[in-house]
C-alpha positions in Angstrom: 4.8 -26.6 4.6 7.4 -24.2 4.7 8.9 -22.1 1.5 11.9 -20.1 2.5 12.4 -17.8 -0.2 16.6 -17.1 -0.7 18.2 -13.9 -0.6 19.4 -13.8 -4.0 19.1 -9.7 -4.2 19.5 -7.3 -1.5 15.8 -5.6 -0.9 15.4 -2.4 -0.4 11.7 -2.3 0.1 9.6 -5.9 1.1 5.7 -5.5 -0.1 3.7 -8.4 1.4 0.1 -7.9 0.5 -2.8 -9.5 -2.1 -1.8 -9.6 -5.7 -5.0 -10.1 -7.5 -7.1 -9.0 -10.6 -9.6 -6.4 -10.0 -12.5 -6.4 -11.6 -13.5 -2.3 -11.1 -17.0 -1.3 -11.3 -17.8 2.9 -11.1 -21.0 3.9 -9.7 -22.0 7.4 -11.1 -23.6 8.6 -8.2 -22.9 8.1 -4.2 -23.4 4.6 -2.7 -24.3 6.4 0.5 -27.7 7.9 -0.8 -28.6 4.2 -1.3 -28.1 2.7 1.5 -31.1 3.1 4.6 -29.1 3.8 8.1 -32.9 1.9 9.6 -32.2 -1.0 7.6 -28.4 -2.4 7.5 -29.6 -5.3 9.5 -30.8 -6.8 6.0 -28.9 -4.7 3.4 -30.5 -5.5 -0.6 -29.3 -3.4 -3.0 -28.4 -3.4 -6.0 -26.4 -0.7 -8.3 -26.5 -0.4 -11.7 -22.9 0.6 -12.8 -21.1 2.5 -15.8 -17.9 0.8 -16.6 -16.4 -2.7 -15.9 -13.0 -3.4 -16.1 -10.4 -6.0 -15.8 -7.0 -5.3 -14.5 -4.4 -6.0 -12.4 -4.9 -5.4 -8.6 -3.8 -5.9 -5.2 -2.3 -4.4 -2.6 0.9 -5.4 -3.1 1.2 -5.0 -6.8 -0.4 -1.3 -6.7 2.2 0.0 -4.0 5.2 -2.1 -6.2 3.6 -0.6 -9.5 3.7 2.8 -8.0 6.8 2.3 -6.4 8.7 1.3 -9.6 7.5 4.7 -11.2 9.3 6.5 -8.3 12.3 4.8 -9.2 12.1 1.8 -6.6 12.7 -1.9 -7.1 10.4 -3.9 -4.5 10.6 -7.2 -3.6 6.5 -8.7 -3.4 5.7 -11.4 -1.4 2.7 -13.5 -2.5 1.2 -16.2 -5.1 -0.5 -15.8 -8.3 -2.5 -18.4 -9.9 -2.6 -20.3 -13.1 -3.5 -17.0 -15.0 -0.9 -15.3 -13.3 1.6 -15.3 -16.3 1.1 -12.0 -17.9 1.1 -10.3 -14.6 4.6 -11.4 -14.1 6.1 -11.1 -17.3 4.7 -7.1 -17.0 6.4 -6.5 -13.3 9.6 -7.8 -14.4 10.0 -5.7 -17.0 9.5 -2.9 -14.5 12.5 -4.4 -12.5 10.0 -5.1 -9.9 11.6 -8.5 -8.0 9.6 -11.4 -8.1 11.6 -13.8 -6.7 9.0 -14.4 -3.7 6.0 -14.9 -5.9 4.8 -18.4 -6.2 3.1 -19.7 -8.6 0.1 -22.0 -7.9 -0.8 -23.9 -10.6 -3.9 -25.3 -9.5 -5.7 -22.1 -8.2 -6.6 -18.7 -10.4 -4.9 -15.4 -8.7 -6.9 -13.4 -6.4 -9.9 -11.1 -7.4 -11.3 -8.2 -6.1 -14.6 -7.0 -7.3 -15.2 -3.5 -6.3 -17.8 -1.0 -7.1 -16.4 2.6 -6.4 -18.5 5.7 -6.5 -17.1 9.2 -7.2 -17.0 10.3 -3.6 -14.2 8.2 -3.0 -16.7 5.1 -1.3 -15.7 1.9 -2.1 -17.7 -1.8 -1.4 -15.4 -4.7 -2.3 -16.0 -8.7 -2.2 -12.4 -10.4 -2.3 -11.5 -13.7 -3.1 -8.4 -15.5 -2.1 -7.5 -17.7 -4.5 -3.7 -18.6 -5.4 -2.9 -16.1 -2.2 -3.8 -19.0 0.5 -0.3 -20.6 -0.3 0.9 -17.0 0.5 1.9 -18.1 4.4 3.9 -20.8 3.3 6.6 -18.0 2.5 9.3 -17.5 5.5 10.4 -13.9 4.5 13.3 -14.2 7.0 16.1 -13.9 5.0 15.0 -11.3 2.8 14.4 -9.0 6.3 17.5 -9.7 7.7 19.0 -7.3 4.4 15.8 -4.7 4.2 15.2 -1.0 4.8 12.0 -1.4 4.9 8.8 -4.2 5.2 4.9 -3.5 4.5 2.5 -5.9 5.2 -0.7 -5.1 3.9 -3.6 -7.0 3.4 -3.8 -10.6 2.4 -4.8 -13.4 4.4 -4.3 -13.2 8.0 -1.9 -16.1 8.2 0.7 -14.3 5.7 0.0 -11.4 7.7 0.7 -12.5 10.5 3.7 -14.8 10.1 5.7 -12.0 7.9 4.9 -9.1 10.4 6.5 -11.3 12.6 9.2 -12.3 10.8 10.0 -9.0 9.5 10.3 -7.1 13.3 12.2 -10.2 14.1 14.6 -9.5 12.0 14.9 -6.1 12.7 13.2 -4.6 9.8 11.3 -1.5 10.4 7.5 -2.7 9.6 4.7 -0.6 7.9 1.7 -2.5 9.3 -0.9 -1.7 6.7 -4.1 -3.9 7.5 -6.7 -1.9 5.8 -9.9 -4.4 4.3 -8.6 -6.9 6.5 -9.8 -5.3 9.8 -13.1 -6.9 9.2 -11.7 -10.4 9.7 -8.6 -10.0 11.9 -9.2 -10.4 15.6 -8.5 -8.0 18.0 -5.4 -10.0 19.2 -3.7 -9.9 15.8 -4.4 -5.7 15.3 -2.6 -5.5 18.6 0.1 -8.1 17.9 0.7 -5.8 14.6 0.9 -2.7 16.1 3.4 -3.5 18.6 5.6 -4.9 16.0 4.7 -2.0 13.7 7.5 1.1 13.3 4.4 2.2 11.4 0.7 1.8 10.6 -1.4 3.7 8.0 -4.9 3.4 7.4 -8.0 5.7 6.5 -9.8 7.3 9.1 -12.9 4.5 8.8 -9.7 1.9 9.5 -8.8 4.0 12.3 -12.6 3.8 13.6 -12.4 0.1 13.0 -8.9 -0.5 15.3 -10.2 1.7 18.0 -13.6 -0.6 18.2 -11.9 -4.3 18.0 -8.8 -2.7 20.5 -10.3 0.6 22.3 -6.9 2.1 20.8 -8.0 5.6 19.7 -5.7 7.2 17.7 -3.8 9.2 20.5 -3.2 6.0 21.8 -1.7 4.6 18.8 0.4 7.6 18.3 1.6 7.1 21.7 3.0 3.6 20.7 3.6 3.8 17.4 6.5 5.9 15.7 4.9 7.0 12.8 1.1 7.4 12.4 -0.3 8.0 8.8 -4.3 9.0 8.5 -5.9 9.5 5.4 -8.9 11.3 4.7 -10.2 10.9 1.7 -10.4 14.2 -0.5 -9.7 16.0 2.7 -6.2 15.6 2.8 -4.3 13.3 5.3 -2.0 13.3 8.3 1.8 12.5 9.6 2.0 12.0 13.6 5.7 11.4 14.0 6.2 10.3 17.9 3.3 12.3 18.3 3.9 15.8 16.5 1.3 16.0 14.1 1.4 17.3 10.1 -1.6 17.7 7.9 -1.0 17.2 4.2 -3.6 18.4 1.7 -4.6 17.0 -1.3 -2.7 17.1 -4.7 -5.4 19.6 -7.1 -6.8 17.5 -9.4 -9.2 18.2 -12.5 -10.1 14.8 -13.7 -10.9 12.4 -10.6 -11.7 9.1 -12.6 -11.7 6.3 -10.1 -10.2 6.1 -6.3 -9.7 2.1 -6.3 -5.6 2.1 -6.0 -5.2 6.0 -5.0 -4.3 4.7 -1.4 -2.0 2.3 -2.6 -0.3 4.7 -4.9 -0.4 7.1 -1.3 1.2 4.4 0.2 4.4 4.2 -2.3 4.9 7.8 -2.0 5.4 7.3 1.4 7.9 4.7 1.6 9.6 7.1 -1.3 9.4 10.0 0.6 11.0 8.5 4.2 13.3 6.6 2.0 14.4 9.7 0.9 14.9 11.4 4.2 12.6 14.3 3.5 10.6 16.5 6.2 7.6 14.9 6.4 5.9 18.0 5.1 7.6 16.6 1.5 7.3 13.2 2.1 3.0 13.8 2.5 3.2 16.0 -0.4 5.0 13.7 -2.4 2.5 10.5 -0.9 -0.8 13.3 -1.7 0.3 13.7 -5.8 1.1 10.1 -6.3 -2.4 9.5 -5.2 -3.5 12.1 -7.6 -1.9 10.1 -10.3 -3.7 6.7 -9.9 -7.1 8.8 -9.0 -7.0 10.2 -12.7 -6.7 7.1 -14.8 -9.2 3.7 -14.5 -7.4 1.2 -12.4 -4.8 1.1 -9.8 -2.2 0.2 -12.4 -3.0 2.5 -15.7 -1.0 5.6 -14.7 2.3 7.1 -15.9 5.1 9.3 -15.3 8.6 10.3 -15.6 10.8 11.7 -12.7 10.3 14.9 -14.8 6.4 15.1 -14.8 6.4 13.9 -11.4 8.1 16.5 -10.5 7.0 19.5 -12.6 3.7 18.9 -11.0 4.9 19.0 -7.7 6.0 21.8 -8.0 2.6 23.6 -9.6 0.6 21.8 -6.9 2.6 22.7 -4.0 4.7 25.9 -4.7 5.2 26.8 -1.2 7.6 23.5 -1.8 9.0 24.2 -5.0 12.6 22.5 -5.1 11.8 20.1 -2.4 12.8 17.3 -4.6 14.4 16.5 -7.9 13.7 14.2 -10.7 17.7 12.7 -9.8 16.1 11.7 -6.2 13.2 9.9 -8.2 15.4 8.1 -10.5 16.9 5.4 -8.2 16.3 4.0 -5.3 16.9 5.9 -2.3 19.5 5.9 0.1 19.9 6.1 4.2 16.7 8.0 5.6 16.6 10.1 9.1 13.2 8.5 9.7 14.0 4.8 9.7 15.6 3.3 12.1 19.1 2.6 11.7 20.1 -1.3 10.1 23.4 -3.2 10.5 25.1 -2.3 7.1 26.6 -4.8 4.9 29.4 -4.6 2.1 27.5 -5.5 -0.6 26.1 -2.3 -2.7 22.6 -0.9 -3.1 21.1 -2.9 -6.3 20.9 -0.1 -9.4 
């Protein structure tokens, strides 16, 4: 079965990942201590955690979420299930277009269950749920009028019929495959990075790619325009056709929780090259939003104006003071020199 969503708004930015609930555990101390390198063959632990919460989750609807607070209106692509509802009802009054979400009546939305600790380490067990009729979604017509397509991770079918369907339509794709490189076989990581006009990932993820593919970064950077590493609380990095830009963390006071921080990263991105900015500013600009989610519980629970945003830019990066403006925040953004080029149409940029 096919569902071929129409083009009844002109994206700007396609998000095609998980939308989920997460269900966020925080371990006070560091998973790693607790785990025997002489005895992963039959892993049994267990770790008693602090808090438990339930919010709203999933790739997709942490790099909309952020998105939307940088002044974006993204169209998602996915399902929710029969408890879906409130979820909704709170993206669309965001302005978030969700148009391309189906609703699966018969299925509960996806959840993620995730104990973090507060080094930044992360084990996760995800279920699928409503997101199985994901796939069913030709985003065709949507890519044929977009700036920009992320695929991120979801279930390897959606994956990999929507990074195809978005390069075929000439869309610039951000190949984002993250918790997913556990499952997808080598043949679909390669099939995704020669569609991709991007990929991101951490550097684990990177380790990952180069094991199932024997692509080492280098490599990747040699066929991949854009390259985007993070590392964790040691900063990340831009390769752009190979020239390489290290970007250090936003100063923080209060790290709370990383689950969403890389999603949020992610959303300053697409901002940033949206924008057209060096990519000095667009990392800087990725780093803080990070920052943002890393200070609350929950990959949806923080806020700010174009103001705050950035103010705060400018104290956490003052050799960059100016670099952008709260106007630049406000609405979505315009041609960019990093993208490549798209056929444009007569109709105006949404508002």
């Amino acid at each position: 079965m096919t569902a071929v969503v129409p083009a009844t708004v002109q994206p700007r930015v396609i998000v095609s990942a998980s939308l989920a609930f997460d269900y966020i555990m925080t371990f006070p101390g560091a998973l790693a201590d607790h785990i025997l390198p002489d005895k992963v063959h039959t892993i049994s632990v267990s770790f008693l955690v602090e808090t438990l919460r339930r919010q709203r989750g999933g790739v997709a609807g942490n790099i909309a979420y952020s998105l939307a607070l940088l002044g974006e209106r993204p169209t998602l692509v996915g399902a929710g299930g029969s408890d879906f509802a409130a979820y909704r009802a709170a993206f669309l009054g965001l302005g978030i277009d969700m148009a391309a979400v189906l609703d699966v009546e018969e299925e509960l939305t996806a959840s993620a269950f995730m104990i973090s600790d507060l080094r930044a380490s992360q084990v996760m067990a995800f279920y699928p749920g409503a997101s199985k009729r994901a796939a069913e979604f030709s985003v065709s017509a949507l890519a044929a009028e977009a700036r920009v397509g992320l695929v991120g991770a979801t279930t390897l079918e959606a994956m990999r019929r929507h990074t195809a369907e978005l390069a075929e339509a000439g869309c610039p794709v951000i190949y984002d495959p993250s918790q997913q490189l556990v499952a997808l076989p080598a043949e679909d990581i390669l099939a995704g990075v020669e569609r991709a006009w991007a990929v991101v990932g951490n550097d684990y993820e990177y380790a990952m790619i180069e094991r199932k593919t024997g692509l080492t970064v280098d490599q990747l950077s040699a066929r991949v325009p854009l390259v985007v590493i993070t590392y964790g609380g040691q900063g990340s990095e831009l390769r752009y056709h190979g020239e390489a830009v290290s970007i250090p963390v936003a100063p923080t006071t209060d790290l709370v929780d990383p689950t969403g921080s890389g999603d949020a990263y992610r959303a300053g991105l697409i901002k940033g090259l949206l924008l057209g900015f060096e990519l000095a500013v667009v990392g800087r600009l990725a780093a803080l939003a990070a920052t943002f989610a890393l200070e609350r519980h929950g990959p949806q629970e923080h806020v700010y104006s174009a103001e705050s945003f950035v103010a705060r830019f400018d104290r956490a990066f003052p050799d960059y003071t100016g670099a952008i403006s709260p106007d630049a925040l406000r609405h979505e953004a315009d041609a960019s020199r990093w993208l490549p080029p798209r056929v444009l149409t007569s109709s105006p940029i949404r508002r």
